[in-house]
C-alpha positions in Angstrom: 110.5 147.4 120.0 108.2 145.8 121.8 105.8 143.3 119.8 103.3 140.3 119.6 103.4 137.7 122.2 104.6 134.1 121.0 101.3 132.8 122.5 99.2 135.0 120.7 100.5 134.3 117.4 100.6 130.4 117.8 96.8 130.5 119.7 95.8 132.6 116.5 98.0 131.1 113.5 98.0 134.1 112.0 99.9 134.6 108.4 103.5 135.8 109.2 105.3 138.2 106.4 108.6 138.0 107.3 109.9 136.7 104.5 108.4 139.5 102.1 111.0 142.0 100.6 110.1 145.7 101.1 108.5 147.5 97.9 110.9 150.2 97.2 108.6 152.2 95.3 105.7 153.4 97.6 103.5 156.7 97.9 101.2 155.9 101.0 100.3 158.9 103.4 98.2 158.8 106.5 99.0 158.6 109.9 99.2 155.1 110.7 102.9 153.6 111.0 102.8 151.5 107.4 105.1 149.9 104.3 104.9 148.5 101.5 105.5 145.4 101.0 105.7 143.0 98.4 104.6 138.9 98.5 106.6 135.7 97.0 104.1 136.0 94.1 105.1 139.6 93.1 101.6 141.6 94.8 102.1 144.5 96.0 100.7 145.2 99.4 100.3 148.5 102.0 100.9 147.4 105.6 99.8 149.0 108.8 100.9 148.1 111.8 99.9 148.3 115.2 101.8 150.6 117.6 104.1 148.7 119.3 103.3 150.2 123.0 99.5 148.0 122.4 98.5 145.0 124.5 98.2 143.2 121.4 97.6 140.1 123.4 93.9 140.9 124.2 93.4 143.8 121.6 92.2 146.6 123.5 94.0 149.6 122.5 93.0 152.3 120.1 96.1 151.3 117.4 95.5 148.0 117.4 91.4 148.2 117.3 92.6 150.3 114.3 93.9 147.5 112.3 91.3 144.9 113.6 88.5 147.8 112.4 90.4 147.9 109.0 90.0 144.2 108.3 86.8 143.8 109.8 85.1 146.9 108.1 86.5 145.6 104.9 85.0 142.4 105.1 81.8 143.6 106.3 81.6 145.9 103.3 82.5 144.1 100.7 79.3 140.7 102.3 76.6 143.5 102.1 77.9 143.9 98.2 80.2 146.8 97.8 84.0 146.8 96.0 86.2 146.7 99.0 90.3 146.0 98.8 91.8 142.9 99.7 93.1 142.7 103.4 94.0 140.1 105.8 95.7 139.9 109.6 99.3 138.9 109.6 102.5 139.5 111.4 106.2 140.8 110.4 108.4 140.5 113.0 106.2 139.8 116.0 104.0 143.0 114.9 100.0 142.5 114.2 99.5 144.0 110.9 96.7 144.1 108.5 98.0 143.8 104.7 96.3 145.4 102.3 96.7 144.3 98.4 97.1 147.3 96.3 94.7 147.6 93.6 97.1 150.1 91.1 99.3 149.4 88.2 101.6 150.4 85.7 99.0 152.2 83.7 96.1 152.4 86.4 96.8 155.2 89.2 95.0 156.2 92.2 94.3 159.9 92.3 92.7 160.8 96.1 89.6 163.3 96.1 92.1 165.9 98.2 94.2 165.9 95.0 91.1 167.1 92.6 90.1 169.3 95.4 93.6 171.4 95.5 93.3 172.0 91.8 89.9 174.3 92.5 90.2 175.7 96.2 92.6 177.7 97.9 94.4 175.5 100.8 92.5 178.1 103.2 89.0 176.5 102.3 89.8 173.1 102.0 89.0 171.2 105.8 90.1 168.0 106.8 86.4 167.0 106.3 85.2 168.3 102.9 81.7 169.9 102.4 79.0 168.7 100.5 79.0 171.5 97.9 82.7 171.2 97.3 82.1 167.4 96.5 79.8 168.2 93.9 81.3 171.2 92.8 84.2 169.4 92.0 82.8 166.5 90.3 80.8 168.3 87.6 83.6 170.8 87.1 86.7 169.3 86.8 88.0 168.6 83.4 88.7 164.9 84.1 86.1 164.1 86.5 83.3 166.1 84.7 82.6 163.4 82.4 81.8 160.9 84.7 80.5 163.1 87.4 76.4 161.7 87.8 78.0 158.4 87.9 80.6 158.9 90.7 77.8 161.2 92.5 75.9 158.1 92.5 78.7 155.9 93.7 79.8 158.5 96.5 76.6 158.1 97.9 76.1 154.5 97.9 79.1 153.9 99.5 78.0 157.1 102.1 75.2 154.3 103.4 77.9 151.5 103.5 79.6 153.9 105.8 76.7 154.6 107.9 76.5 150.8 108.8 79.8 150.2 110.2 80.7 153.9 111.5 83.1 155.0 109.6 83.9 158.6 111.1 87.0 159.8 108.9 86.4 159.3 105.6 88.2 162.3 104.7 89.1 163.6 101.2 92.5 161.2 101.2 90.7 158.5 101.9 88.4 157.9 99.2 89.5 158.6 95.7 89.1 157.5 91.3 91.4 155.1 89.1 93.2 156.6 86.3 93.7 154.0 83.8 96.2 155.2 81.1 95.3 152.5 78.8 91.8 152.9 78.6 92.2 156.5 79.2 89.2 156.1 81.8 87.9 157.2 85.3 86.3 155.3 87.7 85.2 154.9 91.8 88.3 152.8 93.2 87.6 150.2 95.1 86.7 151.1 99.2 89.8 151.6 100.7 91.1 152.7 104.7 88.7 151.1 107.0 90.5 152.1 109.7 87.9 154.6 111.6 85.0 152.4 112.0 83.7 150.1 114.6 84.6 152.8 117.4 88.6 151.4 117.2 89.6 153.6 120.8 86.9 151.5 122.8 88.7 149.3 124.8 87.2 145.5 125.5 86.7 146.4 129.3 84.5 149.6 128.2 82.4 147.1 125.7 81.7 144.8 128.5 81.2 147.6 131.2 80.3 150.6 129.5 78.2 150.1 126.4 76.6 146.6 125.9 74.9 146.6 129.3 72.9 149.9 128.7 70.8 150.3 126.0 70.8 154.2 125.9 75.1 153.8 125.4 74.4 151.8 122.6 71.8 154.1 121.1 73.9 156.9 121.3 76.7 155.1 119.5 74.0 154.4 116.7 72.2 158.0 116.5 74.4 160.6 118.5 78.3 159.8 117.2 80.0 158.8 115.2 79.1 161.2 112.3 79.7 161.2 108.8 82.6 162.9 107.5 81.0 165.2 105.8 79.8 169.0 106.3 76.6 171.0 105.6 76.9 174.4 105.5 79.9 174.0 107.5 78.5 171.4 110.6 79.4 167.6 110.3 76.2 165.5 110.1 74.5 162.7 111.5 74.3 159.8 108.9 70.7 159.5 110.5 70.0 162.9 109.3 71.5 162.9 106.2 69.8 159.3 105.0 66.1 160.0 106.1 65.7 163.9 105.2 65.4 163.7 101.1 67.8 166.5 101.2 70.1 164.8 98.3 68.2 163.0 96.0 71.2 161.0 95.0 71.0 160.1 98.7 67.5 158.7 98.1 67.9 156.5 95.6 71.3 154.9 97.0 69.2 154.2 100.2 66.2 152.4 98.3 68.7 150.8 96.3 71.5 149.5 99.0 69.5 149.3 102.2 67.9 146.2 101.1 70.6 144.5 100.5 72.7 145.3 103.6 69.6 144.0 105.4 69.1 140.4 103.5 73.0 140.0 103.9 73.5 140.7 107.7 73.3 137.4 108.5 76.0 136.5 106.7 77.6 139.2 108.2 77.2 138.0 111.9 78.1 134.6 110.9 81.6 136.4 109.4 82.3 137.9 112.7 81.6 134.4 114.6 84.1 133.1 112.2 86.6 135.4 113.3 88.9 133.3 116.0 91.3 136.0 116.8 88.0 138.1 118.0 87.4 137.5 122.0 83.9 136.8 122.4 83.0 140.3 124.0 84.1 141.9 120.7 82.2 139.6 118.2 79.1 140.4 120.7 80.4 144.0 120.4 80.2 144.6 116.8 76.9 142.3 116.2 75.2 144.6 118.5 76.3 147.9 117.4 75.9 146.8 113.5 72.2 145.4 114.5 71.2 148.8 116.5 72.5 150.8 113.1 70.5 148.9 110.8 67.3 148.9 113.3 67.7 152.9 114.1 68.9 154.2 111.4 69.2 152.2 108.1 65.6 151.0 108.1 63.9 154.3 109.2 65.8 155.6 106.7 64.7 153.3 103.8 61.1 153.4 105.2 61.2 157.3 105.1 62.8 157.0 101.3 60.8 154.7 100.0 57.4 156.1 101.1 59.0 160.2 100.4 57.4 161.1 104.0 61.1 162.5 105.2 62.4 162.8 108.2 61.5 167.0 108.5 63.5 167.9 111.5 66.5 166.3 109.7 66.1 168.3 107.1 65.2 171.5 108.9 68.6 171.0 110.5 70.6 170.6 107.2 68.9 173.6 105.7 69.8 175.7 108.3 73.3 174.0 109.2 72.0 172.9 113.0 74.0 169.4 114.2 72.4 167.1 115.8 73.3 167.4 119.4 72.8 166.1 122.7 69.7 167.7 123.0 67.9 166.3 120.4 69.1 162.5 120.8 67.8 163.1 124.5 64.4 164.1 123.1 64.6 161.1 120.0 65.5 158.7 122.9 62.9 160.1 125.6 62.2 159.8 129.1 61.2 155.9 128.6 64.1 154.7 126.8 62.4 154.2 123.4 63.3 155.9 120.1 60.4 158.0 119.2 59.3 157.4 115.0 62.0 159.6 113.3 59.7 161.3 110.9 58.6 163.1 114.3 61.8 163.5 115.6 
């Protein structure tokens, strides 16, 4: 199997796990190639790796961006003020890896949102990408979940706007889920777990520097045309621009008031986090300040601004009602003929 080269690993110093044992006892799904693992201290930890066919040398392949995004989103998360698990970078027999400590127990079990869905729908209406109505269906009608459901409603939606800043395009019903705690005989939001599909992982490092950063309508359209949300209304993914500035879910509203703020007084820390990063080339750490700068300028801030004042972004919400994506079309009309975003309570 083809793996890490020695330079890379000495250049970057990065923490080597080959002297962890293998957890015997593991129930992670998902597509990436992964183990558990477990350190000389007893933690358990889920590993994923990247592919080994990846230039992991200059880390400019979709598998590898995948692990980089997971560690990186993570972090970026959990500055801005959100509960996020613990990750790092690390190695296991000359394969990049990003470890990432499970948060479970002998009496506190994870129970993914896919799991509560299957108990209500038939397998013929449940998507890969669940629907807004099924989320809330599900929350204030299940017989565990009912309880708690305002609370978690809440919580899904915060966490919706910490999505929105770092792109996160597959948050899918197995990837976000609640903590049953046997003890306590309690339910509550687990901590923010696979970062993976965020921070546009397939772009490679040549497309960053060619591609996107020198044209300002290529960034634009990775802040307000794709990725979207993982989430359908009346049956069409949406925009997280959309969604966030329309007052279509007042839950919505109040998570923006509340968490936009904050994102935006901790950003800095957040750049200097990625200028910390040494295994980051320089056209990455560029990369990722940029795109994370144009999503808070375009779309968390108009967002807040429209939330905060309750004059909503009407063509947003015009396109939920009636289950219209945002397209092509209409970013070419938001982004105009002069290459400046028009105010998106007109758009």
């Amino acid at each position: 199997m083809k793996g890490v080269s020695n330079e890379f690993l000495e250049e970057r110093a990065l923490l080597n796990l080959d002297d962890w044992i293998p957890d015997m006892i593991t129930f992670y799904t998902g597509s990436d190639r992964k183990e558990g693992l477990i350190d000389s201290e007893g933690r358990r930890y889920l590993v994923k790796y990247a592919e080994a066919h990846t230039r992991v040398n200059n880390l400019d392949t979709s598998y590898v961006n995948n692990v980089i995004s997971e560690y990186m989103a993570s972090h970026i998360l959990e500055i801005v003020g959100f509960e996020v698990h613990h990750t790092f970078i690390g190695t296991r027999n000359q394969n990049l890896l990003v470890a990432c400590e499970n948060f479970t127990s002998d009496h506190q079990f994870l129970i993914e949102f896919g799991q509560y869905m299957r108990k209500h729908y038939d397998s013929g209406d449940i998507g890969r990408v669940p629907d807004i109505t099924q989320i809330e269906y599900v929350l204030y009608n299940d017989p565990v979940l009912c309880g708690y459901a305002q609370e978690l409603w809440a919580m899904y939606w915060e966490r919706f706007v910490g999505d929105a800043l770092v792109g996160n395009f597959d948050r899918h019903m197995g990837n976000w889920g609640y903590i049953t705690d046997t003890q306590t005989r309690t339910v509550y939001a687990s901590p923010i777990y696979d970062n993976g599909s965020t921070l546009f992982p397939a772009l490679s490092e040549k497309a960053m520097r060619e591609d996107v950063l020198p044209y300002p309508k290529e960034i634009m359209k990775r802040t307000l045309l794709f990725p979207k949300a993982a989430l359908t209304v009346r049956g069409k993914k949406v925009s997280y621009l959309d969604m966030l500035s329309s007052g279509y879910v007042p839950f919505l509203t109040e998570a923006v008031k509340k968490i936009v703020p904050i994102i935006v007084k901790r950003m800095p820390h957040v750049r200097e986090f990625i200028d910390t990063q040494d295994f980051l080339s320089d056209i990455r750490k560029t990369f990722y300040k940029t795109m994370l700068d144009s999503r808070v300028d375009y779309i968390l801030k108009p967002a807040y601004e429209c939330c905060e004042s309750g004059n909503y972004n009407g063509s947003a919400f015009e396109r939920l009602k009636d289950g219209i994506e945002y397209t092509e079309r209409e970013f070419k009309f938001q982004y105009g003929l002069t290459g400046e975003i028009r105010d998106v309570k007109k758009s």
